[in-house]
C-alpha positions as CSV (number, residue, x, y, z in Angstrom):
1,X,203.2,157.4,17.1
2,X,199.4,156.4,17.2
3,X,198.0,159.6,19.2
4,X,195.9,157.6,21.9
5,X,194.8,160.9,23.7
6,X,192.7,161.4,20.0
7,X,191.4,158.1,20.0
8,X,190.4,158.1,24.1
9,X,188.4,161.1,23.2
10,X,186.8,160.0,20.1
11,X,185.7,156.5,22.4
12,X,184.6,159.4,25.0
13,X,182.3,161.2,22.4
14,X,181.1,157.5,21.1
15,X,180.0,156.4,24.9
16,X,178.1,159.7,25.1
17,X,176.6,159.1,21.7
18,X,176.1,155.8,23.1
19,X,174.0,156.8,25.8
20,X,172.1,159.9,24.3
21,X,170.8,157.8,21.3
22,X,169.7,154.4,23.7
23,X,167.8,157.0,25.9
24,X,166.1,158.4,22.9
25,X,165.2,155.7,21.5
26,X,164.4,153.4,25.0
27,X,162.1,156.6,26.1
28,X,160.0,156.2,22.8
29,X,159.6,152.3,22.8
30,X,158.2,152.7,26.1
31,X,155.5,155.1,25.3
32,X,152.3,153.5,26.2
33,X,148.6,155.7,26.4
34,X,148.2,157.3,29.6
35,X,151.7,157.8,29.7
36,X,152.5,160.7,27.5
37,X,151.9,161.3,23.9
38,X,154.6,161.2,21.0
39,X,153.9,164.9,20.4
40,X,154.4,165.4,24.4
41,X,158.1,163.5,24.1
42,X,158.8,166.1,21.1
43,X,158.1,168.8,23.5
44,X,160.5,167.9,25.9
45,X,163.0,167.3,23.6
46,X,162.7,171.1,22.6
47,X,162.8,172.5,26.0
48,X,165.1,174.8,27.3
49,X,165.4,172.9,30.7
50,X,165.2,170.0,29.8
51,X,167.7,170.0,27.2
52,X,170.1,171.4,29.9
53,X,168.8,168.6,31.8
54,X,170.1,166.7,29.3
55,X,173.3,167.9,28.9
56,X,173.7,167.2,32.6
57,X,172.9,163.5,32.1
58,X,175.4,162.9,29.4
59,X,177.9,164.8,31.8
60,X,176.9,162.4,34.2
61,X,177.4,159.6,31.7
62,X,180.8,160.2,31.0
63,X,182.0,160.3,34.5
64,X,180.3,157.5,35.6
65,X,182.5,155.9,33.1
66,X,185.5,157.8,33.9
67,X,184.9,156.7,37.4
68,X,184.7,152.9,36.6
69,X,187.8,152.8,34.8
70,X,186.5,152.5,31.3
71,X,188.7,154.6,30.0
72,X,192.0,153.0,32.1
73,X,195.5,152.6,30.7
74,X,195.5,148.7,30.8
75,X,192.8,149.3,28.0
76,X,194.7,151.6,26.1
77,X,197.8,149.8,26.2
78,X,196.3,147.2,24.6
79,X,193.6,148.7,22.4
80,X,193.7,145.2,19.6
81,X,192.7,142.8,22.1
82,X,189.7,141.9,23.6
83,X,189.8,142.0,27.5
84,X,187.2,140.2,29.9
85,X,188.4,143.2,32.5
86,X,186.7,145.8,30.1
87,X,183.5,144.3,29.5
88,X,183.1,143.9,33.7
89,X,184.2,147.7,33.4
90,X,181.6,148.7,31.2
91,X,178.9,146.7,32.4
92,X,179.3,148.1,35.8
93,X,179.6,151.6,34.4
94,X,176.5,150.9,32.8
95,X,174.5,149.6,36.0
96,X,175.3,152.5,37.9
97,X,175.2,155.5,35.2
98,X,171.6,153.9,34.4
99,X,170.7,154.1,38.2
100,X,171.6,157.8,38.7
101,X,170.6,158.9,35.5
102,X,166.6,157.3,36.3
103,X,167.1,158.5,39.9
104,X,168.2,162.5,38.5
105,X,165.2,162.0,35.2
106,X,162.7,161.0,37.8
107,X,163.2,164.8,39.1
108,X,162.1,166.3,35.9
109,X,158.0,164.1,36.8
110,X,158.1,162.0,33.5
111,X,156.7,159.1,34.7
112,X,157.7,156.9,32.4
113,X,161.6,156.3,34.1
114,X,160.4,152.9,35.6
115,X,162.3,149.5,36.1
116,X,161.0,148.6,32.5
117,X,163.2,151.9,31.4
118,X,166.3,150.8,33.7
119,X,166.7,147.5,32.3
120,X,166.4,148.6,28.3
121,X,168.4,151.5,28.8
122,X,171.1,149.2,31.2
123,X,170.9,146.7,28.5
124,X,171.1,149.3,25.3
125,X,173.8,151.2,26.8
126,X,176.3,148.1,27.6
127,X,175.9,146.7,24.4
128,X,176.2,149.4,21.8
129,X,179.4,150.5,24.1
130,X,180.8,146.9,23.5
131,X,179.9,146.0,20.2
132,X,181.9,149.3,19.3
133,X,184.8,148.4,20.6
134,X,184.8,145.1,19.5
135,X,183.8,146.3,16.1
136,X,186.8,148.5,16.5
137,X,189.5,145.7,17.7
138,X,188.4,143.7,14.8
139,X,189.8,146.1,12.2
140,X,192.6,146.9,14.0
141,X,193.0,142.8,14.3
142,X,192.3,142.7,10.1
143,X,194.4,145.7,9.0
144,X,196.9,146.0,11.5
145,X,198.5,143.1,11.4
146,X,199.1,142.8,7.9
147,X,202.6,143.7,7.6
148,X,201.8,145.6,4.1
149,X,200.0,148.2,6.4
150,X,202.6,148.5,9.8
151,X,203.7,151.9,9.7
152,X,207.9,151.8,8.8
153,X,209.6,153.3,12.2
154,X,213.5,154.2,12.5
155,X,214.8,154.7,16.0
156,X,217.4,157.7,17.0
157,X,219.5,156.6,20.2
158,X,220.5,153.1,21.3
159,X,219.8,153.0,25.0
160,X,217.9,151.2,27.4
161,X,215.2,153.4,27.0
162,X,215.0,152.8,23.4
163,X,216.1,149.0,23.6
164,X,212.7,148.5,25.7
165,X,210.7,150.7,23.6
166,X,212.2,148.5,20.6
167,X,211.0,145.2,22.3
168,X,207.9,146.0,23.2
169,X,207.0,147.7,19.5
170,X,208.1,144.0,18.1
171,X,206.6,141.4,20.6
172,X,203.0,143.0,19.4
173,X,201.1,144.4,16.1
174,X,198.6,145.6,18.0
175,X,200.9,149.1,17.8
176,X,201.3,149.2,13.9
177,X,204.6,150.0,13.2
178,X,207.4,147.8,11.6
179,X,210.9,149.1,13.1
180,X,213.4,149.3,10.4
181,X,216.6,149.5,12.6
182,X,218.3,152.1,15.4
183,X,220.4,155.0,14.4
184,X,223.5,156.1,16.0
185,X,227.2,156.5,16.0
186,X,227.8,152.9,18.1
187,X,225.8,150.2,20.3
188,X,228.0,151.5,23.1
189,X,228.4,148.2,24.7
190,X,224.9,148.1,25.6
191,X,224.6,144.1,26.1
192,X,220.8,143.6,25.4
193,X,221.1,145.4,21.9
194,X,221.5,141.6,20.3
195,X,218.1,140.8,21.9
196,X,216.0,143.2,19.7
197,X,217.3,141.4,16.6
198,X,217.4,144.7,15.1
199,X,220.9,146.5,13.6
200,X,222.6,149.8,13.1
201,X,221.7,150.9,9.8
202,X,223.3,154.5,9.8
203,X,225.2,157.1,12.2
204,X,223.7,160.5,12.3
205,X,225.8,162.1,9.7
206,X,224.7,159.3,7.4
207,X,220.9,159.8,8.4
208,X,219.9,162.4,5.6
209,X,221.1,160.1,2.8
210,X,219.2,157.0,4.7
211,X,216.0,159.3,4.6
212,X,216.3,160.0,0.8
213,X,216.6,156.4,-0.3
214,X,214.2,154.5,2.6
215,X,210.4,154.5,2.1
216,X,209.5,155.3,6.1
217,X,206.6,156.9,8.0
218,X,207.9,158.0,11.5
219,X,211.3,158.7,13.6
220,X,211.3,158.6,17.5
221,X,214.4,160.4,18.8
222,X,215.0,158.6,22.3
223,X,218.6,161.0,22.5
224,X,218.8,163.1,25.9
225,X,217.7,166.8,25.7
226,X,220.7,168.0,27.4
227,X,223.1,166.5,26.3
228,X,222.4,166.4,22.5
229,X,220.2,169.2,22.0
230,X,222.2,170.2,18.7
231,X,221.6,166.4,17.4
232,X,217.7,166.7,18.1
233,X,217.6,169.8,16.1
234,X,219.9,168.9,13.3
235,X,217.9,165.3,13.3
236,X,214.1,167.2,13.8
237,X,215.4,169.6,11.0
238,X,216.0,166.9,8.3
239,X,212.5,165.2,9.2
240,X,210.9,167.9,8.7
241,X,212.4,169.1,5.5
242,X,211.7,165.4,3.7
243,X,208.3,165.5,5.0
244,X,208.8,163.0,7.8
245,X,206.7,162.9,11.2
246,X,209.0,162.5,14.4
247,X,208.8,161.7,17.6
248,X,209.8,162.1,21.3
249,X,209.6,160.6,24.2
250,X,208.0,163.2,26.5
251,X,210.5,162.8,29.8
252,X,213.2,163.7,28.0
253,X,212.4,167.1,26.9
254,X,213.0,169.7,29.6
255,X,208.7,170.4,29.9
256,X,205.5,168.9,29.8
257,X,204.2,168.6,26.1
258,X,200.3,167.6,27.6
259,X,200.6,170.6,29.2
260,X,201.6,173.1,26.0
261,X,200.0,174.9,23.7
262,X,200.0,177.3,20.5
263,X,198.8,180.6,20.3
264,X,199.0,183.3,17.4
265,X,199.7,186.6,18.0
266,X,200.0,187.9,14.4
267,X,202.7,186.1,12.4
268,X,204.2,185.2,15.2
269,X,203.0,182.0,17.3
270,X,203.8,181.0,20.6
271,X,204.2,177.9,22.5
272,X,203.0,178.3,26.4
273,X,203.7,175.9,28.7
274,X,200.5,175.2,30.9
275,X,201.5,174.7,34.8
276,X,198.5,172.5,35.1
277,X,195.9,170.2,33.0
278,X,192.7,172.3,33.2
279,X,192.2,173.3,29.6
280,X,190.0,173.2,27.0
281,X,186.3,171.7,26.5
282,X,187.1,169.8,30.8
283,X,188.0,173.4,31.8
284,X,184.8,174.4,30.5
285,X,182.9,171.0,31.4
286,X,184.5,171.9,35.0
287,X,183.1,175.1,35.4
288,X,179.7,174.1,33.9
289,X,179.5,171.6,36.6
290,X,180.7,174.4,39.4
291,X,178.1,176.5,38.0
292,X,174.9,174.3,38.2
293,X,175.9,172.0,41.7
294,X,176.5,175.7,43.2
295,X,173.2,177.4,42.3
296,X,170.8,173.8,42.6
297,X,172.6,173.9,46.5
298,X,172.4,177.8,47.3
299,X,168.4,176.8,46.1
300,X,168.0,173.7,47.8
301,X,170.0,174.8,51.4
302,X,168.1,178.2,51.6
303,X,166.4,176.8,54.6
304,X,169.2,175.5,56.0
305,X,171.1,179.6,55.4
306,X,168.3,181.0,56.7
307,X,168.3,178.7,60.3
308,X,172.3,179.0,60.6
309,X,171.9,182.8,60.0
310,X,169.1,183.1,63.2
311,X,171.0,180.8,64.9
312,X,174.2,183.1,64.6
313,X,172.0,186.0,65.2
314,X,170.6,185.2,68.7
315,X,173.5,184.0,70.1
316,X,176.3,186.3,69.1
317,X,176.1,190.4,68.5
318,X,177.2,191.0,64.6
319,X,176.7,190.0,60.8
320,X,175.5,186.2,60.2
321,X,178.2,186.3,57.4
322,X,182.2,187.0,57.9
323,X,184.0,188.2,54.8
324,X,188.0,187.8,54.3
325,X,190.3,188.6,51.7
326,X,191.9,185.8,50.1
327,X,194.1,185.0,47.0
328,X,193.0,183.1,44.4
329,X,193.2,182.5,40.5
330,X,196.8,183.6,39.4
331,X,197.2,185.0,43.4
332,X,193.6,187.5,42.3
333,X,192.5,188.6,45.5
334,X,188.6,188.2,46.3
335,X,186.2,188.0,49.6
336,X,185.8,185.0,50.6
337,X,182.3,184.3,52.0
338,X,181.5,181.9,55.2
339,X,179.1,181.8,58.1
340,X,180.9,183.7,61.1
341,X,182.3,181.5,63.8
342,X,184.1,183.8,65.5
343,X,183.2,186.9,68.3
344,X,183.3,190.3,66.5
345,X,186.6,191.7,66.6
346,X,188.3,188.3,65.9
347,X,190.7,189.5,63.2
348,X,192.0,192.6,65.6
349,X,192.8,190.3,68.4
350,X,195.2,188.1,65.5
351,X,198.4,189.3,67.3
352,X,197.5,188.4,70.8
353,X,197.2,185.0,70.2
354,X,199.8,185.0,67.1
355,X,202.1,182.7,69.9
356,X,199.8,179.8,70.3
357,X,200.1,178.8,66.9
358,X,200.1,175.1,66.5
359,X,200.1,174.9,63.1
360,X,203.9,174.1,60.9
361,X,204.6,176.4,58.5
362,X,203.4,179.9,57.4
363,X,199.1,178.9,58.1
364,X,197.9,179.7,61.7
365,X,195.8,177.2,63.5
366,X,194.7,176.5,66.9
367,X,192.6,173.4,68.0
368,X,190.6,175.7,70.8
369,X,191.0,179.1,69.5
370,X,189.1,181.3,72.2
371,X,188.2,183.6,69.6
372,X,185.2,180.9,68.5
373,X,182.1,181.2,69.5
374,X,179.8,177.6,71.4
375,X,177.4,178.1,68.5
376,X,181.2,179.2,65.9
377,X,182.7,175.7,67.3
378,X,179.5,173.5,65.8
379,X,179.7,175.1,62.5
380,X,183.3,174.4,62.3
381,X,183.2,170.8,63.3
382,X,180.7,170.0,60.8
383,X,181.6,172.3,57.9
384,X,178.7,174.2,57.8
385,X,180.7,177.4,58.2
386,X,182.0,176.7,54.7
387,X,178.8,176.5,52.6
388,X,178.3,180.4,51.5
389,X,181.5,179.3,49.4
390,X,179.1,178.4,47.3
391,X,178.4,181.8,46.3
392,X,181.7,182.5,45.3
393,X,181.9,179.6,43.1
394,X,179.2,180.5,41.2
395,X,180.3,183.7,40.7
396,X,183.8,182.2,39.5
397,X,185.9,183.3,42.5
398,X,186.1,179.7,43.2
399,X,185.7,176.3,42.3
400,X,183.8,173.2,44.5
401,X,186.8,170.8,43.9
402,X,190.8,172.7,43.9
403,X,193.8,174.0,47.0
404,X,192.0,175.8,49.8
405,X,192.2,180.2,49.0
406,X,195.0,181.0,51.6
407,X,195.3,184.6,53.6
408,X,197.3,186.8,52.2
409,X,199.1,186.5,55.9
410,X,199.4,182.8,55.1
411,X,200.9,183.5,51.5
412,X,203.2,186.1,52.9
413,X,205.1,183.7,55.0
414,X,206.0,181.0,51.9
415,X,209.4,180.0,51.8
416,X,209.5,177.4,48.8
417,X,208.3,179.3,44.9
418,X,206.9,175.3,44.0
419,X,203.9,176.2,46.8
420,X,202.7,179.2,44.5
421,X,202.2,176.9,41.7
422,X,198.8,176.2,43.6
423,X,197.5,179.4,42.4
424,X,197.6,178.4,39.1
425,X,194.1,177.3,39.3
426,X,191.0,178.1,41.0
427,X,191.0,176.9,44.5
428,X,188.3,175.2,46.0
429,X,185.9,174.0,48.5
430,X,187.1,171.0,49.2
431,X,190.3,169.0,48.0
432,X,192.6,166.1,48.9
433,X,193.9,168.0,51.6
434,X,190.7,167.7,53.0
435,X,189.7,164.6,52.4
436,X,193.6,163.0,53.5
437,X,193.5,163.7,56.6
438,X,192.4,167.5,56.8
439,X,193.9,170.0,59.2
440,X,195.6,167.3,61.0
441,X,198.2,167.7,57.8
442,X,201.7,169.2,58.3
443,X,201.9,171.8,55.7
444,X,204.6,170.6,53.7
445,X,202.2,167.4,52.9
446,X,199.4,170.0,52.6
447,X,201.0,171.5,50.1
448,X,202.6,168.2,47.9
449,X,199.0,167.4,47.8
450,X,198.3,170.6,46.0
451,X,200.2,169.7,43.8
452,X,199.5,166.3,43.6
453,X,195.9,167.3,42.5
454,X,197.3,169.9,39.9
455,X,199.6,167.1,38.6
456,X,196.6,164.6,38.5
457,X,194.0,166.5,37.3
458,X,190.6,165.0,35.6
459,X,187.0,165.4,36.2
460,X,187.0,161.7,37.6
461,X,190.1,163.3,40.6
462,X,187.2,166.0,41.1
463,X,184.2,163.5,41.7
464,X,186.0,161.4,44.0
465,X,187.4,164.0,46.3
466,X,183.7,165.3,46.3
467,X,182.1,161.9,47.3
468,X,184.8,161.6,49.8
469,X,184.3,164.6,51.0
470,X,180.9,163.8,52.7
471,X,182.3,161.1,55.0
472,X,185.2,162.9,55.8
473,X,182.7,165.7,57.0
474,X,180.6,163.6,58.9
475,X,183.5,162.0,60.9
476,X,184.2,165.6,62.0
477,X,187.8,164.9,60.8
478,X,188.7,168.7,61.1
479,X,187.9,171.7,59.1
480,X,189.9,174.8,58.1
């Protein structure tokens, strides 16, 4: 079938384009005298920082659009036709990447990012994005539904599944493909088969012979894994032999196909099986982000660390800092650094108070833990404790957005092998544990939320959990 995961990333890549080129080109109509010279815009093209500034905008860019739902599966489902819901989309997108990117560009003191600059770029921006995609939906429109160019399908399976798939392939072009018929042993009394208007047109013994003499492009085996695992290898087998792409559908196989991948280890390759969705150029996009938010904040809150630090100082005997061992990355054990809330001698007196747990599950909490100090109690409330987790994202221990790094007390006491899978990936800051309702959680939801953020996974997840994060700190809704 049409890979739409290629073609969302190819519109990703064009919208970036999009954006790079319009500011480029809006940043040298603008250049008056007084302003800065054309050799001055070369210069800060070549810069080091700025370039990274750059990059940062463009990052920016593309979530922005993430965010507004550009890139939503109403669109893609419907990638021929024009839709009045994705112009409003991408004009909004537009309006507010524009904003941040002239409020962030202001930072760098080129003076020129004025209202004149907002509106050209606004403008630019929305239109190039469009006039693509319309561009685009009018050779799809032109070539796709000629019916000399509709890729020739043949369905394996008739069931309801494939019956649907079937009807929704022939009410519209906008997919491509012509289906040629089903294939399999009987209709097996399935009474909407009639409705398709389509017929049997060979068993699966027959199939090869039907390949040989048929011009076709694809097969999509809609057969269930379990049950007819021989017949999806005997029927994958003869595709592949005459040259024939096929197809799945993905919740019938017993994994994840988005989540797999190859790897060569000499002649041999090897499929893995991915327990989560952070790979490739995001993963890397992800920890690029981790890397510079971390190490702008650590820079910009110094005076901040440095006041919380006296304040800690004068009112309690010990370190300003309290290190604990947690797990992390694939259950890796590192020091996790916060502000210390607690009266020296806090991890000792564990067992005494091991009884008033109120907290379900193998995590301890108490609401008024009389372990925490007046000044401990503040820091807590608000989250400021938390903020020298910055230094261990930057150093990689940790991420801003991912599941909270558990004790290795707390890990001890799991019961169920699915809450492990959290450790799959960094864990983080913050999360939708904390922004759902925080420590007021029971720890079985804690936990399906986890998951549900492994499961879910996109840079847009990670931006919204982090702007919700804010309010959800300021409401004083609990803390770890």
């Amino acid at each position: 079938m049409v890979n739409s995961s290629n073609s969302l990333k190819g519109w990703k890549v064009y919208d970036a384009v999009c954006m790079a080129l319009c500011f480029i080109a809006v940043s040298m109509f603008i250049l008056k005298p007084g302003y800065m010279s054309f050799s001055g815009f070369l210069l800060i093209r070549v810069s080091v920082g700025n370039i990274f500034m750059f990059a940062s905008l463009v990052l920016l860019w593309h979530l922005t659009f993430s965010m507004m739902r550009v890139y939503g599966q109403t669109y893609w489902s419907n990638a021929c036709k024009y839709s009045s819901s994705e112009v409003t989309n991408v004009v909004k997108a537009s309006i507010v990447g524009s904003l941040v990117i002239v409020a962030l560009a202001s930072l760098s003191n080129i003076n020129f990012y004025n209202v004149t600059f907002f509106l050209m770029f606004m403008v630019s921006t929305a239109f190039t994005v469009l006039l693509g995609r319309y561009i685009h939906r009018d050779l799809c429109q032109y070539f796709l539904y000629k019916e000399d160019n509709l890729r020739k399908l043949l369905i394996v399976g008739v069931n309801s599944r494939s019956i649907r798939m079937a009807k929704q392939i022939k009410a519209d072009h906008k997919f491509g493909y012509q289906i040629l018929g089903f294939v399999d042993q009987s209709t097996r009394d399935i009474s909407d088969f009639d409705e398709t208007g389509l017929k049997l047109v060979t068993d699966i013994e027959g199939l090869p012979d039907y390949l040989r003499s048929t011009a076709l492009d694809e097969v999509v085996v809609c057969l269930p894994f379990r049950s007819q695992y021989d017949d999806i290898l005997h029927i994958s087998s003869i595709c592949e032999k005459q040259g024939i792409a096929v197809g799945m559908l993905p919740d019938l196989l017993p994994f994840n196909p988005l989540l797999s991948g190859m790897q060569q280890f000499g002649d041999q390759a090897v499929m893995t099986l991915n327990p989560h969705r952070i790979k490739g150029i995001e993963a890397i996009i992800k920890r690029l982000f981790d890397i510079v938010v971390s190490a702008s904040l650590l820079i910009f809150l110094m005076p901040v660390f440095l006041l919380i630090m006296a304040v800690i100082k004068s009112t309690s005997p010990g370190p300003s800092f309290f290190m604990q061992e947690r797990l992390g990355l694939n259950k890796q054990r590192f020091r996790m650094v916060k502000f210390r809330s607690m009266k020296l001698g806090a991890e000792e007196r564990m067992a005494e108070i091991e009884e008033l747990n109120e907290a379900e599950g193998p995590v301890f909490k108490i609401k008024n833990d009389p372990r925490i100090t007046k000044v401990g109690k503040f820091l807590r409330k608000s989250s400021l404790d938390e903020l020298p987790q910055l230094i261990n994202v930057l150093r990689g221990e940790m991420s801003l957005v991912g599941p909270r790094p558990l004790t290795v007390r707390d890990y001890e006491g799991f019961s169920e092998d699915w809450h492990r899978r959290r450790f799959s990936i960094r864990p983080g800051i913050t999360g939708l544990w904390q922004v759902s309702g925080r420590c007021d959680l029971p720890f079985e939801q804690w936990m399906q939320l986890d998951m549900q953020y492994i499961d879910q996974w996109s840079l847009a997840l990670d931006m919204k959990v982090l702007l919700k994060t804010l309010p959800a700190v300021i409401s004083g809704s609990g803390a770890e």
